[in-house]
N, C-alpha and C positions, 0 to 999 in steps of 0.2 A: 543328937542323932535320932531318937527316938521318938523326938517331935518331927523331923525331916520323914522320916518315915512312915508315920501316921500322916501326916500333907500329905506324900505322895501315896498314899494309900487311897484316901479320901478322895483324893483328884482321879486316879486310874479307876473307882468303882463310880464316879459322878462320868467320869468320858466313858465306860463298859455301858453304861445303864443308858446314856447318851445315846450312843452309837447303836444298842440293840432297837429300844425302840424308837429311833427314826429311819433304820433299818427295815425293821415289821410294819410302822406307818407305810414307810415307803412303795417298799416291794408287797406288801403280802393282805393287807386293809384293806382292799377295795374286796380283793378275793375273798378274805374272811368274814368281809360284811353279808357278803350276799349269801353265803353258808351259815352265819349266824354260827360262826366258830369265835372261841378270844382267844388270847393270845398263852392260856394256858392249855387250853383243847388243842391248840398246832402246836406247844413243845410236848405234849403227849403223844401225839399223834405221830410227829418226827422220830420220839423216842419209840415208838413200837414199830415205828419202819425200819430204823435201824437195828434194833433187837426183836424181831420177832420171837413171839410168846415171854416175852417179859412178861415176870412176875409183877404183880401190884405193890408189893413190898418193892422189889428194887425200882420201881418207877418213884417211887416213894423217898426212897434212902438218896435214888439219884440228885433229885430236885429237893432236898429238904424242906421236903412236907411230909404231911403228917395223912396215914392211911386212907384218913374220913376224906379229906381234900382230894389225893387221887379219884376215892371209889366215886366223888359227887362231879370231879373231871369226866369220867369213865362212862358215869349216867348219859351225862350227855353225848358223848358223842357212840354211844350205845343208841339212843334212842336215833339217833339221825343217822343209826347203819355204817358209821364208819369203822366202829370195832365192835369185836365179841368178845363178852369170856371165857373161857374155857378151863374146865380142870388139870392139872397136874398128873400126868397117873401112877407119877411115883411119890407125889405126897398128895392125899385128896384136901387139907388145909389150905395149899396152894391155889390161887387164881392166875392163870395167865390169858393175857391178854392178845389176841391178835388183831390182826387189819381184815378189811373185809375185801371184795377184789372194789367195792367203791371207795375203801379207804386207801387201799394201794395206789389207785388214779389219783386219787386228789393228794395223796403225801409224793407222788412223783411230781404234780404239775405246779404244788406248792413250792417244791426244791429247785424245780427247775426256772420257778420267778424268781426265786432267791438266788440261783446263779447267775441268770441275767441281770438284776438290778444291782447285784453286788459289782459287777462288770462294769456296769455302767461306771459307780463310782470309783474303780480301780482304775477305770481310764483316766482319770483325773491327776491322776497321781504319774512322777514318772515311774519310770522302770525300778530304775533306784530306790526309789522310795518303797514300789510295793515291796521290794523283796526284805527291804530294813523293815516292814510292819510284818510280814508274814513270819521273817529269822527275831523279831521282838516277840510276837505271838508265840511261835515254839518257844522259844527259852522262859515263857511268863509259865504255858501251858507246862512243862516239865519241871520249872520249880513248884507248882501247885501239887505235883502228883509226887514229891519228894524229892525226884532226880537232882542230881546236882548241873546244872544249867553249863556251868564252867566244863563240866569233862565230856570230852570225846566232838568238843563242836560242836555242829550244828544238830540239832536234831532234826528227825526226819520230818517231813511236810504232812502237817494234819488237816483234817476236814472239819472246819469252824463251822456250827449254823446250830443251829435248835436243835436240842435231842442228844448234844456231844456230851454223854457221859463221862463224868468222870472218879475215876475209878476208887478205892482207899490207897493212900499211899504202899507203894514195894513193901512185903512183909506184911502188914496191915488187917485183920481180918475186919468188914465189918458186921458188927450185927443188927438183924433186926429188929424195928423198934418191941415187939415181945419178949425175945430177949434179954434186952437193957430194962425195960421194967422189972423182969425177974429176978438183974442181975443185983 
């Protein structure tokens, strides 16, 4: 069972990895060319649209990378005016990150190619089918985040795309990586 498990493990992170980027090829490459953005500057970028003034540590903790990786993200699309740093002002340690009003256009009109091209390929599919990928997706999404998949049905409809946080599991604290070095 535990070989069946690792196959199917192996196979759903080879179709995940599949499907994101031919996804970003698809929909979002031509856009990002011409910005000289990659494909780690638009899951930043995603993630401080949906969290605004996210901390650099939890950009960090989200994506499992490491602080130096965010701040040398950050450079860059710092330098091209799409975000800022900013302080904390209830911890000056803190950096948080915002959009600028040129990074708020470009994270609305990136998400909005990625609703249309996602469209495009959900049309392909019937009816049937998206709602078995979308009710497979929640129930993968909710056992990643601890929930038990089996109880209470279906879970509710999430927003899949670049940026989708996800959390420590229920109960969970996690810490940041200065923390864990000291711990």
């Amino acid at each position: 069972m535990h070989d069946d498990l690792t196959d199917t493990s192996r196979h759903l992170v080879d179709l995940l990895t599949e499907l994101l980027s031919t996804t970003f090829r698809q929909i979002l490459w031509k856009q990002a060319l011409e910005l000289d953005l990659n494909y780690s500057q638009a899951q930043v970028l995603f993630h401080v649209a949906k969290h605004g003034g996210a901390l650099m540590s939890d950009v960090a903790r989200s994506f499992g990378i490491t602080l130096s990786a965010v701040t040398q993200v950050t450079d860059r699309l710092e330098s091209k005016a799409f975000l800022r740093r900013g302080g904390d002002p209830r911890d000056r340690r803190h950096v948080r990150l915002v959009l600028t009003p040129k990074g708020e256009r470009l994270a609305r009109k990136l998400e909005q190619l990625q609703v249309e091209g996602l469209a495009r390929v959900l049309q392909r599919l019937t009816p049937a089918d998206r709602k078995d990928v979308i009710r497979g997706l929640e129930r993968l999404l909710a056992a990643a985040r601890g929930d038990d998949p089996s109880e209470g049905g279906d879970a509710p409809t999430q927003a899949f795309g670049p940026g989708t946080q996800m959390p420590p599991p229920r109960g969970a604290r996690a810490k940041p990586a200065l923390e864990q070095r000291r711990a």
